[in-house]
SEBA-429802 format. One record per residue (C-alpha): residue in three letters; z, x, y. Coordinates in pm, whole numbers, padded with zeros to 5 digits, always signed. Each point is the difference from the previous one (the first is absolute). Example, Ala and Ser with C-alpha at 12.3 -4.5 7.8 and 13.67 -1.06 7.14 Angstrom:
! SEBA-429802
ALA+00780+01230-00450SER-00066+00137+00344
//
This chain:
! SEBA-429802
UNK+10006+16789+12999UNK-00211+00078+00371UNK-00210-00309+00062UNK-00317+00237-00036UNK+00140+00031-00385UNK+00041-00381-00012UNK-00382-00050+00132UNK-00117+00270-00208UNK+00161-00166-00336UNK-00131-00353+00095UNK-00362+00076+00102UNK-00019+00223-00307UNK+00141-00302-00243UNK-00247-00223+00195UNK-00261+00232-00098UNK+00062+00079-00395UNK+00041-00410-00015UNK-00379-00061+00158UNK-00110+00285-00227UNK+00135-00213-00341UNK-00154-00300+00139UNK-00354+00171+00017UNK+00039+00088-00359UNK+00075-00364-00098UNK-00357-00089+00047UNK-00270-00028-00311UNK-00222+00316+00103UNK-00330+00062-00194UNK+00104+00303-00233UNK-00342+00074-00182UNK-00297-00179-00103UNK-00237-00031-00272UNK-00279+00108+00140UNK+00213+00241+00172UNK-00042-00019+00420UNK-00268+00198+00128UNK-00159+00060-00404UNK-00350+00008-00084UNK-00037-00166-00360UNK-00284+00023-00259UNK+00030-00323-00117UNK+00057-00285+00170UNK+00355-00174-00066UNK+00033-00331-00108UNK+00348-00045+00134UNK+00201+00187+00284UNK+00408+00065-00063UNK+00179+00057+00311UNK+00367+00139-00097UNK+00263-00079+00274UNK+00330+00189+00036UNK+00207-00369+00035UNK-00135-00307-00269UNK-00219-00295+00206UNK+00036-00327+00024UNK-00324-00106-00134UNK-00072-00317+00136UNK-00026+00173+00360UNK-00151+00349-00070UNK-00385+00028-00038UNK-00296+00233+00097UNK-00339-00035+00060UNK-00296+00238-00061UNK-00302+00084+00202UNK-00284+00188-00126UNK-00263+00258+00171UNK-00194-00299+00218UNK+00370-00146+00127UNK-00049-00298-00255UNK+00314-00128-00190UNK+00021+00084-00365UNK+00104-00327-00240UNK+00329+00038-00135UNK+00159-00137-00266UNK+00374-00151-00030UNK+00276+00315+00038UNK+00267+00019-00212UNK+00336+00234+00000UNK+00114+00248-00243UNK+00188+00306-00094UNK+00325-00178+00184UNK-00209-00183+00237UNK-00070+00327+00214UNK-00348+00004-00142UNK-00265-00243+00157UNK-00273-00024-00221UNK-00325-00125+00110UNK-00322-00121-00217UNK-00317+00152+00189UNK-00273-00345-00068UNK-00266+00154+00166UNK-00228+00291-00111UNK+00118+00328+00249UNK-00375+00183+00056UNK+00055+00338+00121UNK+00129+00063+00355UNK+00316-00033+00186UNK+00266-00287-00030UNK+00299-00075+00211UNK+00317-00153-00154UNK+00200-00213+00286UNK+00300-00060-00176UNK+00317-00244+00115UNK+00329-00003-00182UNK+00364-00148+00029UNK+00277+00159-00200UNK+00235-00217-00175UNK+00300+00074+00253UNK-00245-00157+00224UNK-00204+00284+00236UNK-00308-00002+00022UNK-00274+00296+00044UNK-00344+00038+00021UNK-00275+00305-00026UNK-00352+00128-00066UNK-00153+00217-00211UNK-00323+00130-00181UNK-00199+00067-00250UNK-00373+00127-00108UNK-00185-00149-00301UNK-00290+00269-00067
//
């Protein structure tokens, strides 16, 4: 095998290996309200569904509402194979805009981080 071959088998087995590891991280797969939504009625919990299950003790979010004021939060809790983070909404949600910062570390031990909103009307 030419050494161009060699190079050419090594970067590309370099490559496919950084590509798994990107997968091996808890990404946000959907969310309840769903990213972006505009809900009727306000929700009294938010379910954030990962791709990986979290290590609960160090994932979290925290949600600010239309005048950049934190919304209470009760305790989360795991379920549906711990790739679900449940949160209790404490607060009442008035209509208008609310951003979720959310903060998670997989059980394999990555951890990832994101934004997203969502409109009470």
């Amino acid at each position: 095998m030419s050494n161009t071959k060699k190079i050419f088998v090594i970067a590309a087995a370099v490559g496919f290996a950084s590509v798994g590891q990107a997968f091996a991280h808890a990404h946000l797969k959907a969310s309840v309200p769903a990213a972006d939504s505009s809900v009727q009625q306000a929700p009294s919990e938010l379910d954030l569904t990962f791709t990986e299950a979290l290590n609960l003790k160090f994932s979290g979010i925290k949600v600010t509402g239309p005048t950049k004021a934190e919304v209470k939060t009760g305790t989360a809790s795991l379920m549906d194979g711990d790739t679900v983070l449940m949160v209790p909404v404490t607060d009442k949600l008035t209509p208008g805009t609310y951003t979720v910062d959310w903060h998670a570390l997989s059980t394999d031990g990555h951890k990832t981080d994101g934004t997203y909103s969502f409109t009470v009307k």
